[in-house]
N, C-alpha and C positions, 0 to 999 in steps of 0.2 A: 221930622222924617228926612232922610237922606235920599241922595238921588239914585233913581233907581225904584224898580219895583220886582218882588217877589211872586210870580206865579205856580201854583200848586194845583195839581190833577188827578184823579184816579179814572185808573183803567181794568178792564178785566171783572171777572167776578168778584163781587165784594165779598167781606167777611166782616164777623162780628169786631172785629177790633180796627179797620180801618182809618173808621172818624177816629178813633183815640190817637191813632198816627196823623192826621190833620189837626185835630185837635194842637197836639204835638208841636207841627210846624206852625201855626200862626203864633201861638204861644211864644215860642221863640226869635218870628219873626219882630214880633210885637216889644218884643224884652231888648232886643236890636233897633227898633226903633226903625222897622224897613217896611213900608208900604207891606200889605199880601194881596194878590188877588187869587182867584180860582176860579179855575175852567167850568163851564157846565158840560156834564156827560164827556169827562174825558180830552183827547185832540180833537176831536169835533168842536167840541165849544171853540177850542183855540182858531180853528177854520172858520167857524160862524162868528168868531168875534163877540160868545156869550163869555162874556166873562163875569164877576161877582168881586164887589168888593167888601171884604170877612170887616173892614174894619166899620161897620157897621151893625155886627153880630156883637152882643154883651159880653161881658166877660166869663159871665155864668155862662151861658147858650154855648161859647167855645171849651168852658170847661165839660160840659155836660155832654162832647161828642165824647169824651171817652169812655160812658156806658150805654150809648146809643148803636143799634148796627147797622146796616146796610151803606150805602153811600149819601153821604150829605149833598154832594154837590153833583152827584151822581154819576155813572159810569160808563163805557162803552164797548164793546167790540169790534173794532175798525183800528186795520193795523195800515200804515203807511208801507208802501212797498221801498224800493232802491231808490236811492237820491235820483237817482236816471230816471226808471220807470215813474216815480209819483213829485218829477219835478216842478212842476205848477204848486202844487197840493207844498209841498216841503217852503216855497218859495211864500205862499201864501201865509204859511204860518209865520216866517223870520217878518213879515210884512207888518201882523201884527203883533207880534212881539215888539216891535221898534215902535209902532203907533203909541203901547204904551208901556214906553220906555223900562219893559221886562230885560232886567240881567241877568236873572236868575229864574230858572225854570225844572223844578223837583215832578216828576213824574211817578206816579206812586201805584207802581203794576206787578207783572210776572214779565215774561221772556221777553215777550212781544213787545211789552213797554218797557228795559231794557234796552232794546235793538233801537225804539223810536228814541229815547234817551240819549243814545250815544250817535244816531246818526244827526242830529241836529244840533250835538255839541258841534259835530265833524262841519255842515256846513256853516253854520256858524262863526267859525275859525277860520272856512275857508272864505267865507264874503268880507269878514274885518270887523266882526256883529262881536261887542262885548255880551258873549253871552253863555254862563256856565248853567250845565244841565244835571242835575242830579239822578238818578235815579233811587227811588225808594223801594225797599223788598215789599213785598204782597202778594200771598196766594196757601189756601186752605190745599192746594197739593203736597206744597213741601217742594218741588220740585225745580226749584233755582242753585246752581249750580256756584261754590266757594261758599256763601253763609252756610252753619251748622244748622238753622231748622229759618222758617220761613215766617215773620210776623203772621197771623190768622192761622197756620196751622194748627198752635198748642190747645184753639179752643175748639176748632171742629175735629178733632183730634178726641176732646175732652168731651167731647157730643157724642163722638161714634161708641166712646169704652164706654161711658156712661149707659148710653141709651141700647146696645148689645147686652150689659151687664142686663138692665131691667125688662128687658124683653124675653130673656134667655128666662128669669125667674117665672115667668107669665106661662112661654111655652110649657116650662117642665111639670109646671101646675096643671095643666091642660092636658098633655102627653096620652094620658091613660085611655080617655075617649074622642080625644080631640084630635089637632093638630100633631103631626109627629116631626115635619121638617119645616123651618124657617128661615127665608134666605133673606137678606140683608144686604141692598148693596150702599156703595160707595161711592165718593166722586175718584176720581184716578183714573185718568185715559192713558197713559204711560207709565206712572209712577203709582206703587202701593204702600205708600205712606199712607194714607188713611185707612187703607183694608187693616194694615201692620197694626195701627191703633188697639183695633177692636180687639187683638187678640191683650190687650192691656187688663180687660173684662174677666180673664179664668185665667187659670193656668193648671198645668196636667191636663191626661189628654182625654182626661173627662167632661172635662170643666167647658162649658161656652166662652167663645166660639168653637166649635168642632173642628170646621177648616176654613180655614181662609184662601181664595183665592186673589193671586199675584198678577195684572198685568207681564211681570217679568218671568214669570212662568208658564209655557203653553200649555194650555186645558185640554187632557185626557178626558173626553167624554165616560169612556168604560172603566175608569181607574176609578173619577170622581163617582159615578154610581157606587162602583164596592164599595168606596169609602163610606159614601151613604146609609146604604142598607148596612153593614156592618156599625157602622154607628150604634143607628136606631136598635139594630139588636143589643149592642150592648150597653146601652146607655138608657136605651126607652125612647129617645127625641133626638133629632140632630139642628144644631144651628148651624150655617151657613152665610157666610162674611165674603161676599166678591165684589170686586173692582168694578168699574163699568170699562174698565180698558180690556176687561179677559180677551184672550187672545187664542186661536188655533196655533196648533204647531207651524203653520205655515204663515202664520203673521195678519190673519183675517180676524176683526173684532168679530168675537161670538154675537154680538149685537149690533152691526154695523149696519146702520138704515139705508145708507146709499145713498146720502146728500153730503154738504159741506158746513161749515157755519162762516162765519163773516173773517173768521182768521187762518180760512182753509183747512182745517183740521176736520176729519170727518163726523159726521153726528150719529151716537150713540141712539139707538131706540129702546134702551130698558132691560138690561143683561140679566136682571131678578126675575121678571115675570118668565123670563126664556127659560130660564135654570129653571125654577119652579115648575112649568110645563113639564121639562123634559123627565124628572126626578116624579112627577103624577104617572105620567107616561108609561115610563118603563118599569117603576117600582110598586104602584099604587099603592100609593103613600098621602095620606091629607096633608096638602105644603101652603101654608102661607106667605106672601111675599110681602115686602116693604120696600118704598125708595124715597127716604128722607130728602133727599133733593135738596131744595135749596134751606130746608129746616137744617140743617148740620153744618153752614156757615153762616147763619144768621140768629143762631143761637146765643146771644148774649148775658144772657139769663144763667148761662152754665159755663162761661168764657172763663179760661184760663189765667190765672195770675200772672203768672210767668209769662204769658203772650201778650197780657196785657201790657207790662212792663219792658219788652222787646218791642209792641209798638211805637209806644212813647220815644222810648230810645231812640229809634232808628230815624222819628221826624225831628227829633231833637239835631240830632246828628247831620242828618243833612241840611237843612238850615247852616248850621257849623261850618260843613263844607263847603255849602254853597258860596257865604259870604269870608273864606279863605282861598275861592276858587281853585278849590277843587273840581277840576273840569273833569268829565264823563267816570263820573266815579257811583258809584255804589255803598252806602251805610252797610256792614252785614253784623251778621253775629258771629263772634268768635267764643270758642267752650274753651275751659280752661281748666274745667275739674269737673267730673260727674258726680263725687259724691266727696263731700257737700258741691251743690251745682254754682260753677261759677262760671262766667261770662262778661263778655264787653262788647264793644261796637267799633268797629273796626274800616275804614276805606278801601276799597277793593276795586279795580279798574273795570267798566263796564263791558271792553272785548273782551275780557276773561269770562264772563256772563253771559250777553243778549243772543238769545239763539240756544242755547244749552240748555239739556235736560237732567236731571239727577233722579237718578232710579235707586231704587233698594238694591243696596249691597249683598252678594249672597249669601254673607256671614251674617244678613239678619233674617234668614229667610232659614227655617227648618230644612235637615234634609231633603224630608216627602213632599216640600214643597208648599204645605198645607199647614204652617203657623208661623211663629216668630223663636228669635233665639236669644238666648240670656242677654248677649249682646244689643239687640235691638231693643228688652226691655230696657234695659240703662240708657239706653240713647233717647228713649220714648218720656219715661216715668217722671222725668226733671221740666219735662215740656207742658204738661197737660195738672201740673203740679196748683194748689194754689184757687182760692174762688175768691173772683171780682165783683158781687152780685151789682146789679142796678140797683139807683132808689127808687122804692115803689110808691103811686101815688093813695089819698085814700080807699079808692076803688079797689087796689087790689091789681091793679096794673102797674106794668114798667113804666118809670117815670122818661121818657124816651122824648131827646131834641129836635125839635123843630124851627130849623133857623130861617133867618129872613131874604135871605138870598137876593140882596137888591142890588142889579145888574148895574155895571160899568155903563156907560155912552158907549155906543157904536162913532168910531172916524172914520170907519172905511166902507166902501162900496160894499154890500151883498157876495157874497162869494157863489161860482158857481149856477 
């Protein structure tokens, strides 16, 4: 081993391909010949000083993260604020980084972790701390800003068309004396990349989804009713695909409970059961609701090829970068053909990222507001491409990793 040690973290909401990008990075650490360790639950760990040493994990058990979902070494919500405002907290962490003698430090999140990425490259460089920070792409929104689509998207993506597609067949079976309307929602608090998916499910404007709603488009209560009821009349049944970001013209979440979460972002109270309500309400219509929740990024079972092989990639990568110090950079994907789908991985600077959102473009977004455009399927169709299945054990169950997670020594005081 060389000197020096590698530390790796996830942050944010997990996804079914995550561990396959950890996976990823030890692999490569290991193939370099560089210590890894890994944070538990994220910067937290890095503050408590949980850390993990992988290389105590089989070979098999680090292979096997890549058909396993959620977070292995698990995750957080807890965003560091300004080097200013959360300086103890920023100071604490360079503290123990140096304890054990961490050069390299790959943060594997969305926006937020990004922003922590790049600002602890910054103090880092400015205390005289050899210490390069990578950032790793992650997030089932889609919603990172310079990469063409987001590791975890392709497969909660491939969940949403999927599980629309076989739901829509249920409804229309039912239609006659049953249910007539079923809404669907999404994850997307800004961005409708996922809603965008579902309509991957039909096409014409028969076909399920019926409409989709956009975050990036404000919700007409009385437009969306016609659209409703004329549906139903012409179709028999309507399906119903919305965001949980839906939004009033005036920019107030249709579903907006009136609290905050841990990354001050406000919290959503359930925009399906709301629609659903209001669609009984005023139509008297049998509506049933759905909210996959955290089923549609922990979906492994139905995970995307193509995302899987973007995971990989991008841990591969930044390990690469890491140890060519590549400082406060970013792995992304670059597209290079939609058809046939080509792609690579590419280094991309983290100010051009941490803090930025990427919304649907309105060239993928139908006129009316309420589907997707030829465009958006070519940019969709290459992503959600492709099944990875897990191996299943006799039972009849995913054969799903359980590693051994045995903690580093603590050197330093308790924190806090």
């Amino acid at each position: 081993m060389g000197k020096g040690t590698l530390l790796y973290a996830q942050s944010g909401g997990v996804t079914a391909v995550i561990n396959a990008t950890a996976g990823a990075v030890i692999q490569a650490a290991r193939a370099h010949r560089v210590k890894a360790l890994a944070a538990r639950n994220g910067i937290l760990g890095v503050l408590r000083e949980e850390l993990v040493d992988t290389s105590k994990e089989t070979a098999a058990a680090i292979r096997g993260l890549a058909h396993t979902p959620g977070g292995a070494f698990g995750s957080c919500r807890y965003k560091l604020k300004s080097l200013e405002d959360d300086a103890a907290k920023y100071a604490r962490v360079l503290e123990v980084l140096k304890a054990h003698d961490v050069r390299w430090f790959l943060y594997n999140g969305g926006n937020d972790s990004a922003d922590t990425a790049l600002k602890l490259s910054q103090l880092a460089k400015a205390s005289g701390y050899p210490l390069t920070c990578i950032g790793v792409p992650k997030t089932v929104d889609n919603d990172l800003v310079v990469t063409d689509c987001c590791p975890g998207f392709g497969s909660a993506a491939k969940y949403t068309a999927v599980s629309v597609a076989e739901a829509a067949l249920d409804v229309a079976a039912m239609a006659d004396t049953s249910t007539k309307v079923f809404v669907y929602e999404v994850m997307g608090r800004h961005a409708g990349w996922l809603a965008a998916a579902a309509g991957l499910a039909g096409e014409g404007k028969d076909s399920a989804p019926h409409i989709i709603l956009f975050p990036e488009v404000p919700w007409d209560e009385a437009a969306f009713l016609a659209r409703v009821k004329a549906t139903v009349e012409r179709v028999g049944h309507c399906v119903v695909v919305v965001s949980e970001g839906l939004r009033h013209a005036d920019g107030r979440f249709v579903a907006d409970a009136g609290g905050k979460d841990a990354f001050g972002h406000s919290q959503l109270g359930g925009v399906g059961p709301a629609l659903a309500a209001i669609v009984k309400d005023a139509l008297g219509l049998k509506v049933h609701w759905t909210v996959p929740d955290y089923l549609q990024r922990s979906a492994r079972h139905l995970a995307s090829k193509t995302d899987l092989a973007h995971a990989q990639a991008v841990g591969k990568a930044a390990v690469e970068y890491a140890l060519k110090g590549l400082n406060g950079v970013m792995p992304v994907i670059v597209r290079t053909s939609d058809s046939p789908y080509r792609w690579k991985v590419a280094p991309a600077p983290l100010t051009g990222i941490a803090n930025q959102e990427k919304k649907m473009p309105r060239g993928f977004i139908s006129r009316d507001g309420y589907g997707i455009t030829a465009a958006c399927r070519r940019y969709l169709t290459p992503l959600i491409r492709g099944e990875a299945p897990p191996p299943y054990r006799p039972d009849g169950l995913p054969d799903y990793v359980q590693l051994k997670l045995q903690p580093v020594p603590k050197k330093l005081p308790k924190f806090g």
